[in-house]
C-alpha positions as CSV (number, residue, x, y, z in Angstrom):
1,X,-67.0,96.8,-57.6
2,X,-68.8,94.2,-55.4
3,X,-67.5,91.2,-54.0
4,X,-68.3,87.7,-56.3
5,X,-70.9,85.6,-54.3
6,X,-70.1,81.7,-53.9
7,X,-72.5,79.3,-55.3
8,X,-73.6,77.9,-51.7
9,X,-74.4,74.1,-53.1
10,X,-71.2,74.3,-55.1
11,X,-69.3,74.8,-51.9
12,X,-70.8,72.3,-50.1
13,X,-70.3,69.4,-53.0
14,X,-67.0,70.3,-54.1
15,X,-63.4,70.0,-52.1
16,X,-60.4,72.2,-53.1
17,X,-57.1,70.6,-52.5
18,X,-53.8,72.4,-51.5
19,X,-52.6,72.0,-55.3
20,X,-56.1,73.5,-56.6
21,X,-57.7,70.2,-57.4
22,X,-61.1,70.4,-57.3
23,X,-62.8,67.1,-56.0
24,X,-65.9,65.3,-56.2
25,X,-68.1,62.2,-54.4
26,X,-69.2,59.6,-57.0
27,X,-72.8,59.2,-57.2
28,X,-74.8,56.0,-56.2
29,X,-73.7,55.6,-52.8
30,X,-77.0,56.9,-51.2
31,X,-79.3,54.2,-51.3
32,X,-79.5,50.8,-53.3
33,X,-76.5,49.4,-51.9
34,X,-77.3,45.9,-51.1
35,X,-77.4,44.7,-54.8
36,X,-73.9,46.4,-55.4
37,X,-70.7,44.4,-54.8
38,X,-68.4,45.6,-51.9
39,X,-65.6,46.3,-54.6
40,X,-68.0,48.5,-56.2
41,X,-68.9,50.2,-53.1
42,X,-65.3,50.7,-51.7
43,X,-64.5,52.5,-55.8
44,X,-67.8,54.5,-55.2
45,X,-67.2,55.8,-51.9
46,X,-64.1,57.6,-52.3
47,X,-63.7,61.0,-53.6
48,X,-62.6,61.7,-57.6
49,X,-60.8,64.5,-59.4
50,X,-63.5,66.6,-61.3
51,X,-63.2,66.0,-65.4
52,X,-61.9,68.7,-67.3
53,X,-64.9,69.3,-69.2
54,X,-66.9,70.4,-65.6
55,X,-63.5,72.4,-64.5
56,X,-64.3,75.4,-66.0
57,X,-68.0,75.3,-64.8
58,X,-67.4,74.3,-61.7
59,X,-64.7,77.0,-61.1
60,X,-67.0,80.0,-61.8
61,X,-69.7,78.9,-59.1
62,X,-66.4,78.9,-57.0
63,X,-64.6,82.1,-57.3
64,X,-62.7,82.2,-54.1
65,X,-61.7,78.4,-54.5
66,X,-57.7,79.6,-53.9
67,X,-58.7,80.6,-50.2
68,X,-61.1,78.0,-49.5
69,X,-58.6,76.0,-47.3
């Protein structure tokens, strides 16, 4: 059986924590920023859990996610 190949973009969006977490940058923090409040911009520039409804998803593009610590 061959080895499962890692979704290369996947892994370069998405952060796995030590309890398995899988984490994600908000979007709108590339350009535009001038018209956006700096609350808004210190909210958008941190990272987020992923939703559970993109878990699943997410987790088969990333098949090695327990060792990619």
């Amino acid at each position: 059986m061959p080895k499962m190949k890692t979704h290369r973009a996947a892994a370069k969006r998405y952060k796995v924590t030590a309890t398995g977490k899988i984490m994600k940058r908000h979007a709108g923090i590339g350009h535009l920023l001038q018209h956006k409040s700096e609350s808004r911009k210190r909210k958008i520039f941190k990272m987020v859990t992923l939703s559970d409804s993109h878990l699943k998803l997410v987790s088969h593009e990333l098949p090695y996610k327990k060792y990619s610590r």
